[in-house]
DSSP file (Angstrom, degrees, kcal/mol; ACC not computed):
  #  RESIDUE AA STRUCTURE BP1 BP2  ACC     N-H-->O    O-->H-N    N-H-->O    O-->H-N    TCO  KAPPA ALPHA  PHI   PSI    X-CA   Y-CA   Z-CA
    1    1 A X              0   0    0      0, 0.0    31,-0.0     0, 0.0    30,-0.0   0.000 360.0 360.0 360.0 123.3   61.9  107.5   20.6
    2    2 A X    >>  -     0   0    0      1,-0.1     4,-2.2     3,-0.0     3,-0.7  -0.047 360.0-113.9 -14.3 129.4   64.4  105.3   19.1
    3    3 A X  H 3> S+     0   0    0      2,-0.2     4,-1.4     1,-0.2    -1,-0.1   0.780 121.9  47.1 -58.8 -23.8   65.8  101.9   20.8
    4    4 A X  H 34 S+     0   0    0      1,-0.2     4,-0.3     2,-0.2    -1,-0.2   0.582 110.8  47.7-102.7   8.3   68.9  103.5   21.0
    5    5 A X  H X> S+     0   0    0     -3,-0.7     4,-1.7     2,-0.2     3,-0.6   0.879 114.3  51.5 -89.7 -47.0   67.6  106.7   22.4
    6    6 A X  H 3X S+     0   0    0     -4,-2.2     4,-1.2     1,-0.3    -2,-0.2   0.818 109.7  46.9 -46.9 -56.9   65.9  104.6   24.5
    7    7 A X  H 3X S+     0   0    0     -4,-1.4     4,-0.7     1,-0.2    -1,-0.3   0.669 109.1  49.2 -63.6 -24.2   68.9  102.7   25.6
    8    8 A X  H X> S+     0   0    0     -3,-0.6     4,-2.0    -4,-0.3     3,-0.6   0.796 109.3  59.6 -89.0 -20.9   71.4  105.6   26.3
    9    9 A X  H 3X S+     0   0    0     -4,-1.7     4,-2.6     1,-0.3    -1,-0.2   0.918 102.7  47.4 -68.5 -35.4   68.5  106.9   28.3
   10   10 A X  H 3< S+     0   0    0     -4,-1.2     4,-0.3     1,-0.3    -1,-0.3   0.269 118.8  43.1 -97.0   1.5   68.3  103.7   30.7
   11   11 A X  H << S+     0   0    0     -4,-0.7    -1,-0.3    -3,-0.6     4,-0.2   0.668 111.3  52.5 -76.6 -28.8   72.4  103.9   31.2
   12   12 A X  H >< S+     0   0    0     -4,-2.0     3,-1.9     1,-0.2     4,-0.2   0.999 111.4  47.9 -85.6 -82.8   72.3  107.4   31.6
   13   13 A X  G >< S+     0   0    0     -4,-2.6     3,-1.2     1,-0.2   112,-0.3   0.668 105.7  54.7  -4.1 -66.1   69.6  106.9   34.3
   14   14 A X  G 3  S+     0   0    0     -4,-0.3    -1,-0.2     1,-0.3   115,-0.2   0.681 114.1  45.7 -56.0 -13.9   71.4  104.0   36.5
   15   15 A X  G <  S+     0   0    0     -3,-1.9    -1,-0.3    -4,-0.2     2,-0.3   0.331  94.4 104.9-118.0  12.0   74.4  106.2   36.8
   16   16 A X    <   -     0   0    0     -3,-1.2   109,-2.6    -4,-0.2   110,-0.7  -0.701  55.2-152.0-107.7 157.5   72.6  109.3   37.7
   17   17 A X     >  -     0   0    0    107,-0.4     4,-0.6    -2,-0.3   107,-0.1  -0.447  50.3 -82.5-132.9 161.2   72.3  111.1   41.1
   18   18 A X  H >> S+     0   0    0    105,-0.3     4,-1.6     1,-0.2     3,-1.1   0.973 127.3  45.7 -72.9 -33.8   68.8  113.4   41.6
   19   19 A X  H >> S+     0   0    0      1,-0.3     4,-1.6     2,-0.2     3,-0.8   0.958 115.2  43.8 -60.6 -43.8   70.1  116.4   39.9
   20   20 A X  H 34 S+     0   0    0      1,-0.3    -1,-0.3     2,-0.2     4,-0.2   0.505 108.3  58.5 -77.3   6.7   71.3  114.7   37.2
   21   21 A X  H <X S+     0   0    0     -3,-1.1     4,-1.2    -4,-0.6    -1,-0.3   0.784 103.4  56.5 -93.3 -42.1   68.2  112.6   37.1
   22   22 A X  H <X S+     0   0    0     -4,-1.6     4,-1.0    -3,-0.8    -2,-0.2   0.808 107.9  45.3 -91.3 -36.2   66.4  115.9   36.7
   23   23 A X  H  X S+     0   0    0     -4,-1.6     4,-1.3    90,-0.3    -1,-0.2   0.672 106.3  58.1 -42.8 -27.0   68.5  116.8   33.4
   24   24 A X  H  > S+     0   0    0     -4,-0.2     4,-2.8    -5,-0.2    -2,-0.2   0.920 107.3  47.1 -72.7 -43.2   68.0  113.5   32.2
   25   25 A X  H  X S+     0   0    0     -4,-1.2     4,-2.0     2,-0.3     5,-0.3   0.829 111.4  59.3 -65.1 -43.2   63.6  114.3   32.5
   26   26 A X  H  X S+     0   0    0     -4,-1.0     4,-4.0     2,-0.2     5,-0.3   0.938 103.6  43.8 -29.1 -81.8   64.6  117.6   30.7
   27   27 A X  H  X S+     0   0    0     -4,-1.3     4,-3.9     2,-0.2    -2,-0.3   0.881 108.8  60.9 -50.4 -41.3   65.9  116.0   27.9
   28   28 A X  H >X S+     0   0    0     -4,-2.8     4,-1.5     2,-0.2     3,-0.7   0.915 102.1  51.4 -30.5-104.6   63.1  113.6   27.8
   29   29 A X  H 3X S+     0   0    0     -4,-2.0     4,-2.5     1,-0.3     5,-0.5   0.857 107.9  49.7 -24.6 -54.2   60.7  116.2   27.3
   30   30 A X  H >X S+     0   0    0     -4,-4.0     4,-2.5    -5,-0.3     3,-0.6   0.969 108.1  50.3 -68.0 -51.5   62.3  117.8   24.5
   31   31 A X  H <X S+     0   0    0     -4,-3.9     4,-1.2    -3,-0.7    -1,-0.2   0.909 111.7  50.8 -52.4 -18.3   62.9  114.8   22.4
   32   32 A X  H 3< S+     0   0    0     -4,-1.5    -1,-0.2    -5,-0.2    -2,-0.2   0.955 113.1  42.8 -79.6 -26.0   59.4  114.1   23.0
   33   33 A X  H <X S+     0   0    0     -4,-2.5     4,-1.7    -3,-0.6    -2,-0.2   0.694 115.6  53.8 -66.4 -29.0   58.3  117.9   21.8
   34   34 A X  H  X S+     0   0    0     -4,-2.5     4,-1.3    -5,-0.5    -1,-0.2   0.879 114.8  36.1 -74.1 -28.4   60.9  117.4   19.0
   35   35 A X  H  < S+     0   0    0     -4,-1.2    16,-0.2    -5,-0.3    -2,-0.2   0.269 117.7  55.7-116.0   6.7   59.3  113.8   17.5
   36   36 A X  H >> S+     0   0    0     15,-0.1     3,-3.9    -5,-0.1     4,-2.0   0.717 104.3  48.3 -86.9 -70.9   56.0  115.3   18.4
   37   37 A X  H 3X S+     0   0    0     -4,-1.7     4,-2.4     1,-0.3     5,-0.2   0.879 114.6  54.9 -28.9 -43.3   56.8  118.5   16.1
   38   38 A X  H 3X S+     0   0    0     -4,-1.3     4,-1.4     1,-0.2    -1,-0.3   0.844 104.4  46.3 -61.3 -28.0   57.8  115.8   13.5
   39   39 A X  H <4>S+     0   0    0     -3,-3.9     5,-1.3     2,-0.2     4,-0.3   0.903 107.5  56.6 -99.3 -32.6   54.9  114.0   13.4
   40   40 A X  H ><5S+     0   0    0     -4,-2.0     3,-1.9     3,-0.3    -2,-0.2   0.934 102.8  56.2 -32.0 -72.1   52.9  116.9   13.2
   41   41 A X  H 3<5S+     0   0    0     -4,-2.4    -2,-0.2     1,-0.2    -1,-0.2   0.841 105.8  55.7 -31.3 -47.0   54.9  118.0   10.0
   42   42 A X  T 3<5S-     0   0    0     -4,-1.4    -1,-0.2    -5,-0.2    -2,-0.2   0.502 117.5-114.5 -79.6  -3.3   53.9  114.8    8.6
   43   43 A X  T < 5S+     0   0    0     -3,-1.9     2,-2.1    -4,-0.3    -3,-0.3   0.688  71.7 140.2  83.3   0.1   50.4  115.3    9.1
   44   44 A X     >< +     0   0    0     -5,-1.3     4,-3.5    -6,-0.1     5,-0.4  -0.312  18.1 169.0 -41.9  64.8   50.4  112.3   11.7
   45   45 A X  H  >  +     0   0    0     -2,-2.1     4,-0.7     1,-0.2    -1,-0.1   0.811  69.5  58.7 -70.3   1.6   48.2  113.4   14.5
   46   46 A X  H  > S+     0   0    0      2,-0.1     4,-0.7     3,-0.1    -1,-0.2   0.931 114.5  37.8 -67.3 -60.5   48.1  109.8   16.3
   47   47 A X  H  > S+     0   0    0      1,-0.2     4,-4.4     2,-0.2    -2,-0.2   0.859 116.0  51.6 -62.4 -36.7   51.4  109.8   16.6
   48   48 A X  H  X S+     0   0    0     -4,-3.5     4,-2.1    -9,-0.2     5,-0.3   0.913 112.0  49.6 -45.6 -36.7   51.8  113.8   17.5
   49   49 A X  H  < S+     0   0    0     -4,-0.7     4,-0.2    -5,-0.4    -1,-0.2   0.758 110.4  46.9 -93.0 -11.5   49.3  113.5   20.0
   50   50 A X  H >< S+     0   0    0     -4,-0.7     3,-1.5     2,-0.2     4,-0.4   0.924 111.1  55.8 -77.5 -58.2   51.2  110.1   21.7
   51   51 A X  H >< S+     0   0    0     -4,-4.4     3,-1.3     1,-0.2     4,-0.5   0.815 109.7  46.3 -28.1 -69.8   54.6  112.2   21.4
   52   52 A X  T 3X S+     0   0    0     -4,-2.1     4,-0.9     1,-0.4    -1,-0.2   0.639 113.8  48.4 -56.3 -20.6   52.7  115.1   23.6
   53   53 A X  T <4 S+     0   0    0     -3,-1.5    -1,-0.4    -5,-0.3    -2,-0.2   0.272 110.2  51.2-102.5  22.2   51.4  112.7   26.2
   54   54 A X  T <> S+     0   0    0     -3,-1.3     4,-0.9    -4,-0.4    -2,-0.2   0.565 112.1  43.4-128.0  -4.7   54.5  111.3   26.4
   55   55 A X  H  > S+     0   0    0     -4,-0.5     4,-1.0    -5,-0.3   -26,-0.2   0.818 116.0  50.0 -96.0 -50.8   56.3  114.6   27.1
   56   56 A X  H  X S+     0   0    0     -4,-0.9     4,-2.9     2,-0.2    -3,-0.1   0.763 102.6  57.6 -26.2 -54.3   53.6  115.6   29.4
   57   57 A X  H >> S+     0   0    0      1,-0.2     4,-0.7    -4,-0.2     3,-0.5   0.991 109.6  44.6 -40.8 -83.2   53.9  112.4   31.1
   58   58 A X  H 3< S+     0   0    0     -4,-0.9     4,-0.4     2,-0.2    -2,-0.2   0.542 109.6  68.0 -71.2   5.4   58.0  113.3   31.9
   59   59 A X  H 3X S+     0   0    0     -4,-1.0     4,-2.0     1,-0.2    -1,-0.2   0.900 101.0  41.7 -27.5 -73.2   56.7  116.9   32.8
   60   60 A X  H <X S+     0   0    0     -4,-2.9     4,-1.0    -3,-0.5    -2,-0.2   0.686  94.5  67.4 -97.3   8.3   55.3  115.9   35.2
   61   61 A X  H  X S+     0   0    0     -4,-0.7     4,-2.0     2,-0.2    -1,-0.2   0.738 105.2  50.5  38.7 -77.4   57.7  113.8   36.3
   62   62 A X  H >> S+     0   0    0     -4,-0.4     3,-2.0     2,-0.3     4,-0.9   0.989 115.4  55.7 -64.2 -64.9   60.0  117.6   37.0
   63   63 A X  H >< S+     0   0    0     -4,-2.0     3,-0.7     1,-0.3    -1,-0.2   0.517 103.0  42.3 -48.7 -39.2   56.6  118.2   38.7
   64   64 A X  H 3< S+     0   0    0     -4,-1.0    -1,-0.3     1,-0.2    -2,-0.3   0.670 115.1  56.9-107.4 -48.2   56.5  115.2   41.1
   65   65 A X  H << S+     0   0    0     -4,-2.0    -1,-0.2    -3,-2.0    -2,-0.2   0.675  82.2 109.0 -68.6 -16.4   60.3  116.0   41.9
   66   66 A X    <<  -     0   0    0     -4,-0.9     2,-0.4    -3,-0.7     8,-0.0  -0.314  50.9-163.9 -60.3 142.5   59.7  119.7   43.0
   67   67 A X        -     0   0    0     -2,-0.1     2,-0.9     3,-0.0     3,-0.4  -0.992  16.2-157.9-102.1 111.5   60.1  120.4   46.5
   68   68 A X        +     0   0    0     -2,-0.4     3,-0.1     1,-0.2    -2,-0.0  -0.813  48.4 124.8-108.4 117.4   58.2  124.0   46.5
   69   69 A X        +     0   0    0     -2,-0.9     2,-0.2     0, 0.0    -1,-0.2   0.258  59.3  45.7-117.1 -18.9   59.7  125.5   49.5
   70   70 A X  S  > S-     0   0    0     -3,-0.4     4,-1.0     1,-0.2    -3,-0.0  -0.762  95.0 -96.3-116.9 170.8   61.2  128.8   48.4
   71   71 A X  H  > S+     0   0    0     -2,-0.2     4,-2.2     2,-0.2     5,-0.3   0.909 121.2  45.5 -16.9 -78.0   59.9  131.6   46.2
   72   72 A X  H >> S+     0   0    0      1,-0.3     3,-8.9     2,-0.2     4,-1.6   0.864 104.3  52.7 -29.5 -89.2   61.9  129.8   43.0
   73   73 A X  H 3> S+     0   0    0      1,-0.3     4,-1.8     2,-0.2    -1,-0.3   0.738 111.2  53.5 -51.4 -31.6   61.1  126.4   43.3
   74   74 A X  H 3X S+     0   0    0     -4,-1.0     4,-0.6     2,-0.2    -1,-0.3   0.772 118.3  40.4 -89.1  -2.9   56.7  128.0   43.4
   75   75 A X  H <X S+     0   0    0     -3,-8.9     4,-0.8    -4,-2.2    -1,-0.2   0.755 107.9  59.1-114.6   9.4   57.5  129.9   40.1
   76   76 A X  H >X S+     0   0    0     -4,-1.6     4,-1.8    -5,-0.3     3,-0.6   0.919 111.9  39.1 -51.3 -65.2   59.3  127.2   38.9
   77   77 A X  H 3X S+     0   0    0     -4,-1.8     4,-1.9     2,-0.2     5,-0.3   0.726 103.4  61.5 -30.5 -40.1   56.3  125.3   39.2
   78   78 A X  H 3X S+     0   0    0     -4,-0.6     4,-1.6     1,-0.3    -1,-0.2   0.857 109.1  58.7 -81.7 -24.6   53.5  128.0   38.0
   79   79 A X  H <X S+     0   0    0     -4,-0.8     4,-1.4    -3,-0.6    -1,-0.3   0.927 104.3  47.0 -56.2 -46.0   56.1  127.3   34.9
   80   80 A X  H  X S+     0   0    0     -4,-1.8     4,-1.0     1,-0.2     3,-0.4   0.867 110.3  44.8 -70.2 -14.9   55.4  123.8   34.9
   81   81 A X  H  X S+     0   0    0     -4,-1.9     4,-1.3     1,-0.2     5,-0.4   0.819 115.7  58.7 -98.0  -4.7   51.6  123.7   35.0
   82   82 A X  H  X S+     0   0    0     -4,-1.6     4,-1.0    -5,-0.3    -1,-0.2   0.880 108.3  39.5 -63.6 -35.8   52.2  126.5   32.4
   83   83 A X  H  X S+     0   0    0     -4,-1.4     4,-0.6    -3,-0.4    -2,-0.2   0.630 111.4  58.1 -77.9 -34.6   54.0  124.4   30.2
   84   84 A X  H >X S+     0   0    0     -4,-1.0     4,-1.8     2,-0.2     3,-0.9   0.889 108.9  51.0 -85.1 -51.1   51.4  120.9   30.9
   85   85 A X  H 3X S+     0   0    0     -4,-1.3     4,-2.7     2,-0.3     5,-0.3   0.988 106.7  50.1 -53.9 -67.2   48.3  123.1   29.6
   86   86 A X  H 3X S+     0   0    0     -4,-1.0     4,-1.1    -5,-0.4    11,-0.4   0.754 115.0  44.5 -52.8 -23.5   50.0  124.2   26.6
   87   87 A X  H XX S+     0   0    0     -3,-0.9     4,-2.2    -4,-0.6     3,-0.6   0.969 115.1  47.8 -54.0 -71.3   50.7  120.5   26.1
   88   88 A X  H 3X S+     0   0    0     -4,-1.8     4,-4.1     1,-0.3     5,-0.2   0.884 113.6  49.5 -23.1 -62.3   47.2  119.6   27.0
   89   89 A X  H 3X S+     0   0    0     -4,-2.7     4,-1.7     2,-0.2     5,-0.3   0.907 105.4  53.1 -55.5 -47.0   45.9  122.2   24.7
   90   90 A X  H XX S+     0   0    0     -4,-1.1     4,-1.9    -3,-0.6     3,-1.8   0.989 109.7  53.1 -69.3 -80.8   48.0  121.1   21.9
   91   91 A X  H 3< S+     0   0    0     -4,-2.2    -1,-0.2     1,-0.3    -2,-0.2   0.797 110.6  46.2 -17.9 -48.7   46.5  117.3   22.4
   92   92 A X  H 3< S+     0   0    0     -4,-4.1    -1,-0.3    -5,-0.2    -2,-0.3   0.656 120.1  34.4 -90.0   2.0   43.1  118.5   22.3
   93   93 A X  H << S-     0   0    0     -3,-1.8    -2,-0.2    -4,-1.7    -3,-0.2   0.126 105.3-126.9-113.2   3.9   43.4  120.9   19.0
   94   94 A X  S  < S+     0   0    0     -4,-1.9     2,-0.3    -5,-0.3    -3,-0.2   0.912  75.8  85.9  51.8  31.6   46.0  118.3   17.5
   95   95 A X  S    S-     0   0    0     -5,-0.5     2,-1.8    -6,-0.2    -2,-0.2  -1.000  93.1 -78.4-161.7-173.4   48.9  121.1   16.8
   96   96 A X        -     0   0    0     -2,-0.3     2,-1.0     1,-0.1     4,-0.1  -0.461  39.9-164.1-101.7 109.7   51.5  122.7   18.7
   97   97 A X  S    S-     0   0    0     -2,-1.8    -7,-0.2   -11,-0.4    -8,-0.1  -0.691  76.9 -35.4 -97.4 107.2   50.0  125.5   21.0
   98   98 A X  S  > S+     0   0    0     -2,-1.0     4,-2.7     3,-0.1    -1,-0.2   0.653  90.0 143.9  63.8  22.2   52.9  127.7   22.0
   99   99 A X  H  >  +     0   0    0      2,-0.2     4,-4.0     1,-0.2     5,-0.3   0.833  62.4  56.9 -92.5 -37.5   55.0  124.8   22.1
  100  100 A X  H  > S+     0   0    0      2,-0.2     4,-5.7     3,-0.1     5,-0.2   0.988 112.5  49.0 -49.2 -57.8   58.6  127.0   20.6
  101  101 A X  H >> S+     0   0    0      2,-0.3     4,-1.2     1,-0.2     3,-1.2   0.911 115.6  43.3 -49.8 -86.5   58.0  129.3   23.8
  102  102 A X  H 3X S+     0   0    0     -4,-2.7     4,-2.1     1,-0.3    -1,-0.2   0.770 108.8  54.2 -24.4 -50.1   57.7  126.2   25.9
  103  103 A X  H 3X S+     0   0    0     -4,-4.0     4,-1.4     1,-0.2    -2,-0.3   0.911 109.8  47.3 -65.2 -44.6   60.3  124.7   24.5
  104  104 A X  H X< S+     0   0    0     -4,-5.7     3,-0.8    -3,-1.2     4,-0.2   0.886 101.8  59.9 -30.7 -55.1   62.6  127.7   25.2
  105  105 A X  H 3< S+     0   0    0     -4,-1.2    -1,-0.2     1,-0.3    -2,-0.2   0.619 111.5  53.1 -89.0 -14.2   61.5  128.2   28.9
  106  106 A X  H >X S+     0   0    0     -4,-2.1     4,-2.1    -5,-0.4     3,-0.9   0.740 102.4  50.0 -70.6 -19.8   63.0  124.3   29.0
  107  107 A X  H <X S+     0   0    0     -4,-1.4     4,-1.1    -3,-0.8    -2,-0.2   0.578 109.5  46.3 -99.5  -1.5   65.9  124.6   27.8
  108  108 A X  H 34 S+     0   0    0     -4,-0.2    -1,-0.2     2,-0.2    -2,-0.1   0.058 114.3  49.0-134.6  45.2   67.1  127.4   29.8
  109  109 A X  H <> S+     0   0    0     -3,-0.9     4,-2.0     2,-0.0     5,-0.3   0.109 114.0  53.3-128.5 -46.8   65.5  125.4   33.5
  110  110 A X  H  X S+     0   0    0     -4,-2.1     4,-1.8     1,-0.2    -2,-0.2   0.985 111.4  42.0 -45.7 -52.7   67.7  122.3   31.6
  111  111 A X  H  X S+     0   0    0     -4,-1.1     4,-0.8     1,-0.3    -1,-0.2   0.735 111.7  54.4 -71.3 -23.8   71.0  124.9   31.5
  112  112 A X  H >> S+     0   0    0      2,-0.2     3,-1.2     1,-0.1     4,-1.1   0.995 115.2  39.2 -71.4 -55.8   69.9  126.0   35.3
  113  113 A X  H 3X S+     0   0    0     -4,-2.0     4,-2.3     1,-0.3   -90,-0.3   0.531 108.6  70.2 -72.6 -20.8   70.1  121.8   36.5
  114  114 A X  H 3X S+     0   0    0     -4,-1.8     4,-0.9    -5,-0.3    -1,-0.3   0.848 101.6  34.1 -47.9 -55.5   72.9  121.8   34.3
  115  115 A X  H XX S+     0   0    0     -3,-1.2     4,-0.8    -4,-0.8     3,-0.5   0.827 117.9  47.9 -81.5 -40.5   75.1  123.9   36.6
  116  116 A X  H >X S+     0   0    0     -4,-1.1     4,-2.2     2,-0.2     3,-0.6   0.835 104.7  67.2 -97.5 -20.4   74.0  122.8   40.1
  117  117 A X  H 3< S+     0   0    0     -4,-2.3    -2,-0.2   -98,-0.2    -1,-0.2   0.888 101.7  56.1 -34.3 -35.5   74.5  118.8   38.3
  118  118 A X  H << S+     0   0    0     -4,-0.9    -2,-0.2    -3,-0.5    -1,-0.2   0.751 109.5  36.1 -59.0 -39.7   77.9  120.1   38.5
  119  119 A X  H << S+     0   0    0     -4,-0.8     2,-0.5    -3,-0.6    -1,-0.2   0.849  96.5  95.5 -90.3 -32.6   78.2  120.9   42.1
  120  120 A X     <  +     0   0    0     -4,-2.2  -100,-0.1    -5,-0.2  -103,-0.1  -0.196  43.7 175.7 -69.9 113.1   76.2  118.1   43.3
  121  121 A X        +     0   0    0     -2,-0.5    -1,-0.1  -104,-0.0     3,-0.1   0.461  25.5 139.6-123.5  28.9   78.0  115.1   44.3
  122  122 A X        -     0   0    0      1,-0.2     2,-0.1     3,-0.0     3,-0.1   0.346  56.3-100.6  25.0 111.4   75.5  113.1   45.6
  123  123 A X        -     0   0    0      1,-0.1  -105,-0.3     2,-0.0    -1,-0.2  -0.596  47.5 -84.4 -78.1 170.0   75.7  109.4   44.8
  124  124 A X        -     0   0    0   -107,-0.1  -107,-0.4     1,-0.1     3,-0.1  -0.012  34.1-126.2 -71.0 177.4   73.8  107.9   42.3
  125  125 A X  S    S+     0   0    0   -109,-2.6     2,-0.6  -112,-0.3  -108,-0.2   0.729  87.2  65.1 -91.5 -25.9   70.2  106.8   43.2
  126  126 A X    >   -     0   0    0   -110,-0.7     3,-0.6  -113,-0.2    -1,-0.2  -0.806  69.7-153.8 -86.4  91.7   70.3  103.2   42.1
  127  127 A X  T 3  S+     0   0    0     -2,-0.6    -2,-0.0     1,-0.2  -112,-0.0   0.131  72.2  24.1 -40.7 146.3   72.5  100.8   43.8
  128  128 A X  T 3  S+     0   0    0     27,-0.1    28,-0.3     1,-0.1    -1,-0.2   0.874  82.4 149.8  51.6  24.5   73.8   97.8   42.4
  129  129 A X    <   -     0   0    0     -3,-0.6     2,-0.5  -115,-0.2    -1,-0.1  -0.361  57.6 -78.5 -84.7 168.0   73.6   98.9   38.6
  130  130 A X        -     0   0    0     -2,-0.1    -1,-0.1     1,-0.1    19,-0.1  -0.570  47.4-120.9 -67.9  95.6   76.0   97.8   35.7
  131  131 A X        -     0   0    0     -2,-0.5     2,-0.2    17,-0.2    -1,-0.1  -0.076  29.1-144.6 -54.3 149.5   79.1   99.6   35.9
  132  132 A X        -     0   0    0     15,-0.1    16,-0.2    -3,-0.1     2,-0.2  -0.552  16.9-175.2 -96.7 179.9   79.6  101.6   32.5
  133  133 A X        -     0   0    0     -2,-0.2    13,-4.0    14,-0.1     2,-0.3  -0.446   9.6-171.7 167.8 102.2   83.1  102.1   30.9
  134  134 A X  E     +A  145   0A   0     11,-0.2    11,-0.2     1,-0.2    -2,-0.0  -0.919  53.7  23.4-129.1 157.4   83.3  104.0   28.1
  135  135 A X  E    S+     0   0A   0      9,-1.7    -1,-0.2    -2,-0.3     3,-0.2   0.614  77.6 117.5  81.7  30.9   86.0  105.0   25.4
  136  136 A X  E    S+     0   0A   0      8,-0.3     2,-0.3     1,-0.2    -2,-0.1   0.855  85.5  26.5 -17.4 -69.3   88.1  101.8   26.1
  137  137 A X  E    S-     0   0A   0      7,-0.4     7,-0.8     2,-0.0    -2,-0.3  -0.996  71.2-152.3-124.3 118.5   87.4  100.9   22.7
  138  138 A X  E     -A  143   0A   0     -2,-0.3     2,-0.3     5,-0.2     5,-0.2  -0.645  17.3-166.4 -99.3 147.7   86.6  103.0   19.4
  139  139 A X  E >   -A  142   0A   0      3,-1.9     2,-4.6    -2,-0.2     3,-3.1  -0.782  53.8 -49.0-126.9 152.6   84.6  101.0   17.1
  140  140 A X  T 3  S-     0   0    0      1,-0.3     3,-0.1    -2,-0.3    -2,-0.0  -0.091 120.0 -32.4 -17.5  30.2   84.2  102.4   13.3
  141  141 A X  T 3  S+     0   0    0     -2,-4.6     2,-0.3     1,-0.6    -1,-0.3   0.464 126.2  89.5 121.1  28.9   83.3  106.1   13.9
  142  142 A X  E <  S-A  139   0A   0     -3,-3.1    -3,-1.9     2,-0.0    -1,-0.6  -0.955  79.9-108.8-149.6 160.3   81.2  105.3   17.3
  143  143 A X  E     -A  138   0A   0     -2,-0.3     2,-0.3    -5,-0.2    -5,-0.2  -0.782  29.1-146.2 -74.7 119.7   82.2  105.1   21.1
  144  144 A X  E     -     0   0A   0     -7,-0.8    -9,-1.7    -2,-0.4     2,-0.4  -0.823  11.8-160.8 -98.7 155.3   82.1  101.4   22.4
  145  145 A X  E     -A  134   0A   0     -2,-0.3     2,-0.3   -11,-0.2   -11,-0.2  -0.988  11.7-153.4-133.8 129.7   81.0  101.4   26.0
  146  146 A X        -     0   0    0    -13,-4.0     2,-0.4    -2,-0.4   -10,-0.0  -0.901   6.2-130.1-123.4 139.3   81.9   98.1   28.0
  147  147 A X        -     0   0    0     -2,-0.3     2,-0.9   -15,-0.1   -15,-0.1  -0.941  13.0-134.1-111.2 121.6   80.5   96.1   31.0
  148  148 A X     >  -     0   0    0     -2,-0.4     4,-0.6     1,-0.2   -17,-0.2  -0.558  26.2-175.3 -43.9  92.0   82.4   94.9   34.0
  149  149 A X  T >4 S+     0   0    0     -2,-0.9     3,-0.7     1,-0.2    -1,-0.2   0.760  81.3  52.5 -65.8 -28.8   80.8   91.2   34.1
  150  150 A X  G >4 S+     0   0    0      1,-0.2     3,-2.3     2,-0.2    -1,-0.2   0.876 102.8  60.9 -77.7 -28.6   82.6   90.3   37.4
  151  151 A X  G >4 S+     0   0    0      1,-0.2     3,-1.4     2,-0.1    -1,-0.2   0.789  86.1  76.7 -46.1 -23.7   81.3   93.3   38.9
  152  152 A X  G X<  +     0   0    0     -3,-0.7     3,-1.5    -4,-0.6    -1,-0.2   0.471  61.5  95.0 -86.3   2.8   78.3   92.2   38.5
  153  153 A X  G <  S+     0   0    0     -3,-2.3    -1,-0.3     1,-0.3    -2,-0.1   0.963  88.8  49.5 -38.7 -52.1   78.0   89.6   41.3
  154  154 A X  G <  S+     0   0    0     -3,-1.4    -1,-0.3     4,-0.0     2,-0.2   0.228  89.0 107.2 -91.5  30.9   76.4   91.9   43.8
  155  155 A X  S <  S+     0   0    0     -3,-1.5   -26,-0.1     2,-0.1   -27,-0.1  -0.700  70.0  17.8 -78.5 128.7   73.7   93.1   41.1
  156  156 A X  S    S-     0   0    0    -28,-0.3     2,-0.2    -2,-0.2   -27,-0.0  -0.236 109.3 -22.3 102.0-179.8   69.8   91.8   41.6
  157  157 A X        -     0   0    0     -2,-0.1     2,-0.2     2,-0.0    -2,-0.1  -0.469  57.4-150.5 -54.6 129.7   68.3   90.4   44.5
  158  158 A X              0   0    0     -2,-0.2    -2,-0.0    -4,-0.1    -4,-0.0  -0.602 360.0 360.0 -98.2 158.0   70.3   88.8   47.2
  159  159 A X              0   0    0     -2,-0.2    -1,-0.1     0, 0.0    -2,-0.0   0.165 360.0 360.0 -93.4 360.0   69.1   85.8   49.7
């Protein structure tokens, strides 16, 4: 992942609420199954196999966030540990076992969190983060995103 993938990830994050926290983990995972798939094409199997632990890793994550209380939310689940074995597997044979399939049955649990992100209006889960503000300013063929500085008195630890 990229510094600036990296970066959009850790504003995206500060400003997010748990549903949208759970889109954000989504997205994770697939860029890491996408820069896994890459490195794979390139015959890199160090790196494939760090991508796949590192998607695996924000998996579970979703897992660790589940409440299973209903019907859904346990075959929601039996989906993740379906999805973490086919990762596993793909780590220990160093190529992607079922991984398209996987990738599918994410993107259309992303499109589900998608829609109840919408309803939920929640406040964010981090307090005292760095207000964002963006499309102020257009910069050459990019979005500039600007930070309050005075807001930021009550930010960090207090005495």
């Amino acid at each position: 992942m990229t510094k600036e993938q990296v970066s959009t990830y850790t504003m995206r994050i500060s400003q997010a609420n748990v549903s949208a926290l759970a889109v954000i983990i989504y997205d994770m995972v697939l860029d890491y199954m996408d820069e896994g798939m890459e490195y794979y094409e390139k015959k890199d199997t160090v790196h494939f196999e760090g991508a796949m632990q590192k998607a695996q890793a924000a998996l579970q994550e979703l897992m660790a966030m589940s409440k299973v209380d209903s019907q859904v939310a346990c075959d929601v689940m039996s989906l993740y540990l379906f999805i973490d074995k086919q990762l596993l597997m793909s780590i220990v044979k160093q190529e992607p076992v079922h991984l398209s399939e996987c990738r599918g049955y994410l993107e259309r649990l992303r499109a589900s969190f998608i829609e109840i992100s919408k309803t939920d209006t929640d406040a964010p889960l981090m307090e005292h983060t760095q207000q964002v503000y963006a499309g102020l300013t257009y910069g050459k063929g990019r979005l500039n995103e600007s930070f309050d500085p005075i807001a930021d008195r009550n930010r960090g630890f207090q005495a």
